[in-house]
Structure formats: structure tokens, C-alpha cells
N, CA, C and O atoms as a MOPAC input file, in Angstrom:
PM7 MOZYME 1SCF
protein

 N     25.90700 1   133.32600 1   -46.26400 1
 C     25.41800 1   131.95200 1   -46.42200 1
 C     23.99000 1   131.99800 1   -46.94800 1
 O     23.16900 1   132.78400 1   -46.47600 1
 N     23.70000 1   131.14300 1   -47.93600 1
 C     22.69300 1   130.73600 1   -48.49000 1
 C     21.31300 1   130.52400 1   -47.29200 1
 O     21.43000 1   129.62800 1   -46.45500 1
 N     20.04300 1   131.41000 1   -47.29900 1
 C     19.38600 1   131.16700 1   -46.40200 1
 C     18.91700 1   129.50700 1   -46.34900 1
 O     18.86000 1   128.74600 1   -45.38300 1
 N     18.62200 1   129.28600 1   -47.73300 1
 C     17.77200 1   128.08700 1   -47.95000 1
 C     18.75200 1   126.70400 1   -47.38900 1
 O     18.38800 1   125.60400 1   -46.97300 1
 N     19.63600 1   127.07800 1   -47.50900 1
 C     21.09200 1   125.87600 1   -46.83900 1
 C     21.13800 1   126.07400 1   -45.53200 1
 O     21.69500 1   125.28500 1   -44.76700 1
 N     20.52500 1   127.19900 1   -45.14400 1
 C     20.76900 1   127.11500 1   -43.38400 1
 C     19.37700 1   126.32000 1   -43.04400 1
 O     19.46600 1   125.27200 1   -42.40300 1
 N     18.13000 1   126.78300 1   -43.44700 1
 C     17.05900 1   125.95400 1   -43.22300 1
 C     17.16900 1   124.23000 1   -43.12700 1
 O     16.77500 1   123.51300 1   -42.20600 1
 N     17.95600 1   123.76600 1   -44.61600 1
 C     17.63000 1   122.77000 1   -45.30000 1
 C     19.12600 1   121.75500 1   -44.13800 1
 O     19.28400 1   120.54400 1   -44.29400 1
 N     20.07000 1   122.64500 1   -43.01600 1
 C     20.25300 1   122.24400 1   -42.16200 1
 C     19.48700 1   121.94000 1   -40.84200 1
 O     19.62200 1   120.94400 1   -40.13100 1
 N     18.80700 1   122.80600 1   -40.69200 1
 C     17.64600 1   122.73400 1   -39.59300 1
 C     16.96000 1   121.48100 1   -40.24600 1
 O     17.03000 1   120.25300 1   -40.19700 1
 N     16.51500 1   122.10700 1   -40.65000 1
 C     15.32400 1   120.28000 1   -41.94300 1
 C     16.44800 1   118.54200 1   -41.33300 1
 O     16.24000 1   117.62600 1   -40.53800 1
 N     17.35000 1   118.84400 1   -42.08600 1
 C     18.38100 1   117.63100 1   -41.85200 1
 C     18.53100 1   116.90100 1   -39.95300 1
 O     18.33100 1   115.75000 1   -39.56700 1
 N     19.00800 1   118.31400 1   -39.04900 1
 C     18.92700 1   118.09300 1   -37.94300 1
 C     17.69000 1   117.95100 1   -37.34500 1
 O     17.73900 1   118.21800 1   -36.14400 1
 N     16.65700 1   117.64500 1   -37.72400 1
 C     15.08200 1   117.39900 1   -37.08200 1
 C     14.88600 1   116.16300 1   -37.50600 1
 O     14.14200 1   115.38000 1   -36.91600 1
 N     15.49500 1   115.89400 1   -38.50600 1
 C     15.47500 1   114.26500 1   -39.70200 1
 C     16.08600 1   113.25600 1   -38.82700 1
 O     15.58300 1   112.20700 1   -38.42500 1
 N     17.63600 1   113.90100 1   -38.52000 1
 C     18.45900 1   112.83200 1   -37.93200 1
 C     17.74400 1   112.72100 1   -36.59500 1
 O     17.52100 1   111.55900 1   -36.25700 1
 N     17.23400 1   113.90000 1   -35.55200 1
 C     16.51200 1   113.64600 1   -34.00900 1
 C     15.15100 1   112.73600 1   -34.31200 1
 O     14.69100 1   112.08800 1   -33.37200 1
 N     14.64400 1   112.69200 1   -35.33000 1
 C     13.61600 1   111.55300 1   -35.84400 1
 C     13.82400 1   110.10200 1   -35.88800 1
 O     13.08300 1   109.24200 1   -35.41100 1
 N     15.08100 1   109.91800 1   -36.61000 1
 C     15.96600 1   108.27900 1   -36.44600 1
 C     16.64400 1   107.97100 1   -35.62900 1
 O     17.19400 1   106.87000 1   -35.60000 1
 N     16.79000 1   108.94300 1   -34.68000 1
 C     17.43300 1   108.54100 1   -33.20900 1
 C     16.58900 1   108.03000 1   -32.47900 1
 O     16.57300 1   106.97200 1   -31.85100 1
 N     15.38500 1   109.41200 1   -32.67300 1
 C     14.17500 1   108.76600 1   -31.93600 1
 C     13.71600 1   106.77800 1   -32.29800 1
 O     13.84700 1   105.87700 1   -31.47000 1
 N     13.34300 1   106.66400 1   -33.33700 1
 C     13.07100 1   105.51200 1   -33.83800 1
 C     14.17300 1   104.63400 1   -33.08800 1
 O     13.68900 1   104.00300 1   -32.14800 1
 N     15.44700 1   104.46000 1   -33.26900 1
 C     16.36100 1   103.59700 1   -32.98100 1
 C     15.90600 1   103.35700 1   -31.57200 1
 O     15.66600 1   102.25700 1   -31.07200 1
 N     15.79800 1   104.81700 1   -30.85900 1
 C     15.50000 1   104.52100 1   -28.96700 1
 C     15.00900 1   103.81300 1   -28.73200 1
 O     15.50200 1   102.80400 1   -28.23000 1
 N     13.48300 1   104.00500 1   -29.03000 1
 C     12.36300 1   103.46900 1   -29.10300 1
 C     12.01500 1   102.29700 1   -29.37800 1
 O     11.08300 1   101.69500 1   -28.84500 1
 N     12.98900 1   101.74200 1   -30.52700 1
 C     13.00000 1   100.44200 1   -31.44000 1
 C     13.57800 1    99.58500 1   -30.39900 1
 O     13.26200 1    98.39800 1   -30.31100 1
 N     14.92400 1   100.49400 1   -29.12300 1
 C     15.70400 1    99.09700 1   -28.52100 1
 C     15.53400 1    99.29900 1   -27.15300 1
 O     15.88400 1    98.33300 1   -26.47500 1
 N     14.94500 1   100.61700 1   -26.31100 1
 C     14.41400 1   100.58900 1   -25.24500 1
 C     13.23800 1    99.40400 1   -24.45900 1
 O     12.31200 1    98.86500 1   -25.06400 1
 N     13.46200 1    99.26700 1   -23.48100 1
 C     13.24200 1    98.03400 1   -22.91400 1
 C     11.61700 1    98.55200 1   -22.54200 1
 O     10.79100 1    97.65000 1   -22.40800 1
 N     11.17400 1    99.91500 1   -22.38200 1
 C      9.82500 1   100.26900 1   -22.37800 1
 C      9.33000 1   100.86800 1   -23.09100 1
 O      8.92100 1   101.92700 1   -22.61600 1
 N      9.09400 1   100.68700 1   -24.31000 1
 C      8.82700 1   101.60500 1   -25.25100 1
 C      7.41900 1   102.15400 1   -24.53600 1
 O      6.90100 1   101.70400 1   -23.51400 1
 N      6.86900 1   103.45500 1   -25.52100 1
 C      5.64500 1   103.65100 1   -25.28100 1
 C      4.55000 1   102.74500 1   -25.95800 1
 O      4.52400 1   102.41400 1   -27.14300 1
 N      3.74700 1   102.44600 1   -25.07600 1
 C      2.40000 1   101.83400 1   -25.12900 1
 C      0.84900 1   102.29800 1   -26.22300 1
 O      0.15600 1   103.17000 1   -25.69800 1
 N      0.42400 1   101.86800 1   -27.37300 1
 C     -0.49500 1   102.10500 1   -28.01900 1
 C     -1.69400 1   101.23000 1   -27.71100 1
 O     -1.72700 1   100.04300 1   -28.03700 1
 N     -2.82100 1   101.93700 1   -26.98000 1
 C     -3.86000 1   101.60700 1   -25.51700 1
 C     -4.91700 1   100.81300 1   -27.10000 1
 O     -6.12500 1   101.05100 1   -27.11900 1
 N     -4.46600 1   100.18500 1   -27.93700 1
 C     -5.28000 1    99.03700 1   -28.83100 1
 C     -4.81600 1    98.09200 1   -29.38300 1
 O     -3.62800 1    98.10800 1   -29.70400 1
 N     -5.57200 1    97.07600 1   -29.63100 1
 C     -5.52500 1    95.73000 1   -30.38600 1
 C     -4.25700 1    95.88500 1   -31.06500 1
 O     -4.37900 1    96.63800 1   -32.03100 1
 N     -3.26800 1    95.51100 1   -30.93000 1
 C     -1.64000 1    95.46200 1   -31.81400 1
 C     -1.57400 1    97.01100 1   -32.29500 1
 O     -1.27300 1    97.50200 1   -33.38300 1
 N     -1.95400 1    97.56300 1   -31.11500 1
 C     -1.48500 1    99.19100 1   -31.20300 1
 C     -0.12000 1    99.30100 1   -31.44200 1
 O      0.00700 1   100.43700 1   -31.89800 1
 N      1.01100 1    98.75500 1   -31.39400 1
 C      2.27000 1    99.09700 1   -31.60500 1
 C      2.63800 1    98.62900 1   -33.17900 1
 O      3.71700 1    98.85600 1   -33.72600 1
 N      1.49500 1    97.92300 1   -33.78400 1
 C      1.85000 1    97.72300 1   -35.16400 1
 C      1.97100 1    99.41600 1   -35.59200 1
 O      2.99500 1    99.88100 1   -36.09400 1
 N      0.37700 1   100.47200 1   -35.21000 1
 C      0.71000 1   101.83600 1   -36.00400 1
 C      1.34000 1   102.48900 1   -35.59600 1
 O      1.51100 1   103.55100 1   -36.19400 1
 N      2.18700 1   102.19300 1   -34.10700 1
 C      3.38600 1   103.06400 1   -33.78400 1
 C      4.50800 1   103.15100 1   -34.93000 1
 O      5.04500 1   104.15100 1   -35.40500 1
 N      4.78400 1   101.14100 1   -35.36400 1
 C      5.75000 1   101.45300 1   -36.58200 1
 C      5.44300 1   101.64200 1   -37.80900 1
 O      6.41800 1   101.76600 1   -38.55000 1
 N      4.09600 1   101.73100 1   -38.44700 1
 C      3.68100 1   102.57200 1   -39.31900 1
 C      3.68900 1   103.78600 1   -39.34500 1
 O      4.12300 1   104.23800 1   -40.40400 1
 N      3.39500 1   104.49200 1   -38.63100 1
 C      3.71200 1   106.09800 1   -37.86400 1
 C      4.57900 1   106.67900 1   -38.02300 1
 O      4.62400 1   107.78400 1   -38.56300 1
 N      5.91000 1   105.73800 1   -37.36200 1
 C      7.60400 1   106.36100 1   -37.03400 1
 C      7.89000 1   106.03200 1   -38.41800 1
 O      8.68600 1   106.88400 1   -38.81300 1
 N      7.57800 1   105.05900 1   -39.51200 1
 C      8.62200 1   104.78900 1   -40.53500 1
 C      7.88400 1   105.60200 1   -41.34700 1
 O      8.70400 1   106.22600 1   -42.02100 1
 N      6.40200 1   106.04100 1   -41.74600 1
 C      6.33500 1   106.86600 1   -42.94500 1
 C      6.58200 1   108.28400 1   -42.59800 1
 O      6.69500 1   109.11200 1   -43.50200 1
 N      6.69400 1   108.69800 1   -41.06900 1
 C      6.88400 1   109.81500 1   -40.67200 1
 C      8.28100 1   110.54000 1   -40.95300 1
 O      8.43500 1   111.75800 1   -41.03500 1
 N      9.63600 1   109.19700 1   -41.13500 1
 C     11.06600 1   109.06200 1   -41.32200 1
 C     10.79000 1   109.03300 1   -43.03900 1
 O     11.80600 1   109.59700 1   -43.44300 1
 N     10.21200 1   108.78600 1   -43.90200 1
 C     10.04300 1   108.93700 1   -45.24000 1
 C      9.69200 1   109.53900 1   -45.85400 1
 O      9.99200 1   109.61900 1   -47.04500 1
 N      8.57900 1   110.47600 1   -44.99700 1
 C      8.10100 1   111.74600 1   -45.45300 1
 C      9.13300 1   112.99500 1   -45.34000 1
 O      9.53500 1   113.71800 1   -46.25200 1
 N      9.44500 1   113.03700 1   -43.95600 1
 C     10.53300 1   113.67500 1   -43.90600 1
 C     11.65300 1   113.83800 1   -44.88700 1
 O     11.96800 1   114.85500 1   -45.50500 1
 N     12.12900 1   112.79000 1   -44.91200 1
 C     13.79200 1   112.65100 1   -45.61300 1
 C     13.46000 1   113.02300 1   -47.15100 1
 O     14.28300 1   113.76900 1   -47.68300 1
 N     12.50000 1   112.65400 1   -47.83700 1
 C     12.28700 1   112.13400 1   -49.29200 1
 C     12.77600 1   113.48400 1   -49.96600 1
 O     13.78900 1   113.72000 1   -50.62400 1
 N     11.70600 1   114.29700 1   -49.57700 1
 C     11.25200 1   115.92800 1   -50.36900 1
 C     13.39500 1   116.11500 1   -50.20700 1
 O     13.79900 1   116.88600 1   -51.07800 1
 N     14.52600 1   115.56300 1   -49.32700 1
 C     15.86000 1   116.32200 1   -49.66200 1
 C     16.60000 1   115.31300 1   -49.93500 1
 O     17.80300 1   115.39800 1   -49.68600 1
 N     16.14400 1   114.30400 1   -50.42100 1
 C     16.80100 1   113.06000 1   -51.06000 1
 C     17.01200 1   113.21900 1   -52.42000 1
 O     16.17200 1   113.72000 1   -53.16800 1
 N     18.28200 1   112.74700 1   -52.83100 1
 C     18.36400 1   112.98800 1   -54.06600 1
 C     17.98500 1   111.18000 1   -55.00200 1
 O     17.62700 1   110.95800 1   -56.15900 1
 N     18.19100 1   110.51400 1   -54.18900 1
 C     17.07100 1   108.97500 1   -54.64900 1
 C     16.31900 1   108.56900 1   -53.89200 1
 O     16.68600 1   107.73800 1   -53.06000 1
 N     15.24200 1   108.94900 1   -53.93000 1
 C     14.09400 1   108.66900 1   -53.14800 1
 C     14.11500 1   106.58300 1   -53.18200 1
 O     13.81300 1   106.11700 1   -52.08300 1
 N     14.38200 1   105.66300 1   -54.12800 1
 C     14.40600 1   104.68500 1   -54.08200 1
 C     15.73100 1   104.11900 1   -52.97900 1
 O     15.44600 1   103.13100 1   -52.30200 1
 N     16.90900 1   104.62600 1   -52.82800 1
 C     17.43200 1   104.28500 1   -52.25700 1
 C     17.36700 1   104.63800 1   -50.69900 1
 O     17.80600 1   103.84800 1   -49.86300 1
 N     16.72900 1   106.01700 1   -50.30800 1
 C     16.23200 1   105.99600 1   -49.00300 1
 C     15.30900 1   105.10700 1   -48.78000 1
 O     15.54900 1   104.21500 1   -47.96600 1
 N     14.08900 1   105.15500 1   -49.43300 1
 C     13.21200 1   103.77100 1   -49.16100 1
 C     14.13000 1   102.27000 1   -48.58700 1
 O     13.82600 1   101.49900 1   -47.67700 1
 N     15.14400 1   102.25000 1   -49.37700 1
 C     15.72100 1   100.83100 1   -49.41400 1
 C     16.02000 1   101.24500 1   -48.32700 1
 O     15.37200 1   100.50000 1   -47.59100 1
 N     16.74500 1   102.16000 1   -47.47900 1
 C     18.01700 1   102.47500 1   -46.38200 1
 C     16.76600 1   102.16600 1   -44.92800 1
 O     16.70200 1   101.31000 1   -44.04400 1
 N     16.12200 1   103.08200 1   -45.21500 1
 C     14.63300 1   102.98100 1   -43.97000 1
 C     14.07200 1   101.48000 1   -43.59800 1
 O     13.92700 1   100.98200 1   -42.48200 1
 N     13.84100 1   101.00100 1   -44.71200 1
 C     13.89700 1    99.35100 1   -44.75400 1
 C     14.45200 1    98.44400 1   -44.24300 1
 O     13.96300 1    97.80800 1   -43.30900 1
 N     16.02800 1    98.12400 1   -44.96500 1
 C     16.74600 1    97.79000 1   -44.04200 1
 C     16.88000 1    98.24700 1   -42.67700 1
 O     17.09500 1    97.41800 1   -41.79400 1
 N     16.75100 1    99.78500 1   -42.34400 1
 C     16.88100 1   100.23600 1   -41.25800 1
 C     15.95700 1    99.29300 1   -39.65100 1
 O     16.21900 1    99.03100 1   -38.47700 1
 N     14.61600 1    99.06400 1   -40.82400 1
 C     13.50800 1    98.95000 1   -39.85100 1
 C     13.93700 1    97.49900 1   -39.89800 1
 O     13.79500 1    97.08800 1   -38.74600 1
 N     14.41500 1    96.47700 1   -40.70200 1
 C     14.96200 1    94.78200 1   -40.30100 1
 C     15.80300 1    94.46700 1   -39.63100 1
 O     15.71400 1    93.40400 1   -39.01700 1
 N     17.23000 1    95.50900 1   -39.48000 1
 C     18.18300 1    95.59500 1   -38.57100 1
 C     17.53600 1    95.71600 1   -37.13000 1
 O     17.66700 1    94.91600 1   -36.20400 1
 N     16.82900 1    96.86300 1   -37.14800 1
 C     16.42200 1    97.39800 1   -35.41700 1
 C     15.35700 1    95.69700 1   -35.09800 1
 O     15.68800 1    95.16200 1   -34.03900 1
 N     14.46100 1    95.09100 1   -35.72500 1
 C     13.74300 1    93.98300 1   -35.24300 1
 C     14.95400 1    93.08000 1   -35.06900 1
 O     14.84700 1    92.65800 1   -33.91800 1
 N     15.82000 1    92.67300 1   -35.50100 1
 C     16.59900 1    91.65600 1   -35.48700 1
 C     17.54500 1    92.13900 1   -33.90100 1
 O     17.78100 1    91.42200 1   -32.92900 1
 N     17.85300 1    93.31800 1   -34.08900 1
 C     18.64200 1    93.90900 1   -32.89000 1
 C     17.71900 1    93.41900 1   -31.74600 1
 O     18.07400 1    92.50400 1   -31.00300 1
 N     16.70100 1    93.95500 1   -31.63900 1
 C     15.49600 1    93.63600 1   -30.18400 1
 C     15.50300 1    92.19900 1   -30.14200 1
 O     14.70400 1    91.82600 1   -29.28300 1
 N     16.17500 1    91.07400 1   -30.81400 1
 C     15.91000 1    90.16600 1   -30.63900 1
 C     17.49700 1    89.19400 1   -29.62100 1
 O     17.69000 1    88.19600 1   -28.92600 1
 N     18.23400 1    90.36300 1   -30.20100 1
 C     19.64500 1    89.94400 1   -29.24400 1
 C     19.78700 1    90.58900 1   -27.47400 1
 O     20.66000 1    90.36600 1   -26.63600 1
 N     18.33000 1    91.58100 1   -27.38400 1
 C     18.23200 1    92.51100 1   -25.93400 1
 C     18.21000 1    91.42900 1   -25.19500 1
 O     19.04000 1    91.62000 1   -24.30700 1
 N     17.77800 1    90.51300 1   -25.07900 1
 C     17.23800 1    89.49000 1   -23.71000 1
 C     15.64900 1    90.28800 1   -22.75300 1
 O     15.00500 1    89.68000 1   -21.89800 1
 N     15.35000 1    91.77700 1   -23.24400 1
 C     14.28400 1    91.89600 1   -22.73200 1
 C     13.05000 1    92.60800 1   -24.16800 1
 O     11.91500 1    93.07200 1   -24.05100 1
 N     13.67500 1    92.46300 1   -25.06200 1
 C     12.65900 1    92.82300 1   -26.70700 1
 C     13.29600 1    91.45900 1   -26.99300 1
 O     14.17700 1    90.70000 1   -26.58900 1
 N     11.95900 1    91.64200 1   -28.29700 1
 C     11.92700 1    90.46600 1   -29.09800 1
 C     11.41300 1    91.12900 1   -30.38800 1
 O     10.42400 1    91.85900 1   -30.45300 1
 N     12.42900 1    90.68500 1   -31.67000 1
 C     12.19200 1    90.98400 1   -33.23000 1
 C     10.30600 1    89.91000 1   -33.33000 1
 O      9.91600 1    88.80700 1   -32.94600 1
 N      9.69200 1    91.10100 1   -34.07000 1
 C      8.27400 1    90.34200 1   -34.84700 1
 C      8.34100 1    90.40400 1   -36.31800 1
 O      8.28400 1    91.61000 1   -36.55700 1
 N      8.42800 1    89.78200 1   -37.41200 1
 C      7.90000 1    89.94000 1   -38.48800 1
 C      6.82600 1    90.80400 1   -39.24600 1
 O      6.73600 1    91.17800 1   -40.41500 1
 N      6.04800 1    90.97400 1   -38.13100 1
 C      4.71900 1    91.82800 1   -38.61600 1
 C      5.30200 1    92.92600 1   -38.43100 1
 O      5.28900 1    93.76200 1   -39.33500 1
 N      6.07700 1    93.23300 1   -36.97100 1
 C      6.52400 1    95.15900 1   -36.80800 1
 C      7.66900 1    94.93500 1   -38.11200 1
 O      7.87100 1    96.07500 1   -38.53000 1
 N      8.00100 1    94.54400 1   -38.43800 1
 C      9.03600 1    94.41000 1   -39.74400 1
 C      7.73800 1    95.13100 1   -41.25700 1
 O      7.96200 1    96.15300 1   -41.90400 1
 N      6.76200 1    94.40900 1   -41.39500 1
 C      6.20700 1    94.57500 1   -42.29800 1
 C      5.32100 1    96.16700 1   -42.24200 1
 O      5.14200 1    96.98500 1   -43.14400 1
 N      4.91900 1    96.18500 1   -40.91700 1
 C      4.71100 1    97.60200 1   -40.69300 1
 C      5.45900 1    98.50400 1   -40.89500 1
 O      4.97600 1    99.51200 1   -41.41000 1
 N      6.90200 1    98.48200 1   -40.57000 1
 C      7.50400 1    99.34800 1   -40.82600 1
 C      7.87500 1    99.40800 1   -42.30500 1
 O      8.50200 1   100.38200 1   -42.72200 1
 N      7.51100 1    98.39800 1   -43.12900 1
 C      7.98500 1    98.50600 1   -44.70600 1
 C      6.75600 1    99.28500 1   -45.43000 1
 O      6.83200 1   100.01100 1   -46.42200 1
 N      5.81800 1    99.00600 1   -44.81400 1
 C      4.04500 1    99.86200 1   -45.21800 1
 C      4.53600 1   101.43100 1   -44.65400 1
 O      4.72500 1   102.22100 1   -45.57900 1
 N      4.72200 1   101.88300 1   -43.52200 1
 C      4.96800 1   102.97300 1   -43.40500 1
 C      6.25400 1   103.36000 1   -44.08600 1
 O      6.57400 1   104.54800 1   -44.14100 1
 N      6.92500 1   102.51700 1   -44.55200 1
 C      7.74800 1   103.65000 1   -45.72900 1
 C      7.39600 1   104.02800 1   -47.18800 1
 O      7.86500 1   104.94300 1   -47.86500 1
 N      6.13800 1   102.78700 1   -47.62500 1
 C      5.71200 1   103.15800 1   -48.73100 1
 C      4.77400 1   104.23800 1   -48.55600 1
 O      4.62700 1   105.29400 1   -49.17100 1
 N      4.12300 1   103.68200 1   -47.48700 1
 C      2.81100 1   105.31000 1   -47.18700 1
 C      3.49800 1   106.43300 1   -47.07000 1
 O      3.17400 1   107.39200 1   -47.77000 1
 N      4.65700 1   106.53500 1   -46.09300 1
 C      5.61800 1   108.04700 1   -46.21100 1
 C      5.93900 1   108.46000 1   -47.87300 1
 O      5.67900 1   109.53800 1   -48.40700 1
 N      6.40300 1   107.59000 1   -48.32600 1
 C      6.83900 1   108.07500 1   -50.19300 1
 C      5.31200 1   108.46200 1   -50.53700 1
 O      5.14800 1   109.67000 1   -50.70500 1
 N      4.22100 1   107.69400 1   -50.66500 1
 C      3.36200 1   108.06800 1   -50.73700 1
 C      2.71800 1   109.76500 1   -50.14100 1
 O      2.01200 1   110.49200 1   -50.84000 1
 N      3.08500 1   110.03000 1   -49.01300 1
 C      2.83900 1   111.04800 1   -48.43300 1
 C      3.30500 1   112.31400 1   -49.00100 1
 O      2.72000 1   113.34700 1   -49.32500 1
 N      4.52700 1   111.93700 1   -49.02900 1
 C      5.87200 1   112.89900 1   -49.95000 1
 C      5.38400 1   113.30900 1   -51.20700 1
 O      5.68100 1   114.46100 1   -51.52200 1
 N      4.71500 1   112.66100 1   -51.99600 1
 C      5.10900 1   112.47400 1   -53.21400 1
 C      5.15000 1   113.86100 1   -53.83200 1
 O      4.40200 1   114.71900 1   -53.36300 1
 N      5.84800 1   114.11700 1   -54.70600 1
 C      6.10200 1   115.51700 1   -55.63300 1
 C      5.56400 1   115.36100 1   -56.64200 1
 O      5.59700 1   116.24100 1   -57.50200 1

């Protein structure tokens, strides 16, 4: 077996424990706490360019992961809004669309 295909599985399985993470986090009833002023806005700046940086460099359309992370991050606000103990914000929506451009940004080749 191809070494670089066994890595570029390791790579993949650290990617997917990254968007699990996010999803948890996104619908857990305690997320972790950022100790400033709308500190949880750069939590989802953080988690989404951190999920874009990641993925991009083994994407073969970097535009359509952008799109997928995106949607990803409007689904999970809309979801917290059906918990009865989260609530969807617009702004963590927009944060998370900034941290996917800053992740491509981060990436970039």
C-alpha cells in the first residue's frame, strides 16, 4: 500500500473527528465557554476555518467544500434552534461563514 494513502487516511480520519467535534459542540446543551465579550463568536470562527484549513489542501473543489462547511454551519444554527435548550444566532451563522473564508485563506496553495 501506497504510504502517502495510508497517511492521507489518517489526515481524513482527524478531518472527520474535527466535524464531529463541531456538530457536538454546535448541539450540546453546554458547550464550552469563551471567558470574553461574545467570546463564542471566535469559538465559531476558530472551529469553521480550522474545518477549512484542514479539508481544503485534500479537496478536489475547494469551492464546493467552502459551500458544504457553510451550509454545514446554517443547518447546525437552525438545528440549536429546534433543542428547547440552544438557540440559532445569525451572527454565530456569519462567524462561521468568516471562518471558512479565513480557513481557505489559511490553506491557500
Amino acid at each position: 500500500m501506497d504510504s502517502a494513502l495510508t497517511y492521507r487516511s489518517y489526515w481524513q480520519a482527524l478531518g472527520w473527528l474535527l466535524v464531529a467535534a463541531v456538530v457536538y459542540f454546535s448541539l450540546t446543551p453546554a458547550p464550552p465557554e469563551i471567558d470574553l465579550n461574545q467570546g463564542d463568536k471566535f469559538g465559531h470562527l476558530a472551529a469553521y476555518a480550522s474545518l477549512m484549513a484542514w479539508w481544503r489542501p485534500m479537496a478536489r473543489d475547494g469551492y464546493r467544500l467552502a459551500l458544504l462547511f457553510v451550509l454545514m454551519g446554517l443547518a447546525l444554527e437552525i438545528l440549536q434552534s429546534f433543542t428547547g435548550y440552544r438557540q440559532g444566532d445569525i451572527f454565530d451563522m456569519a462567524a462561521n461563514t468568516a471562518g471558512v473564508g479565513l480557513g481557505w485563506l489559511w490553506s491557500a496553495r
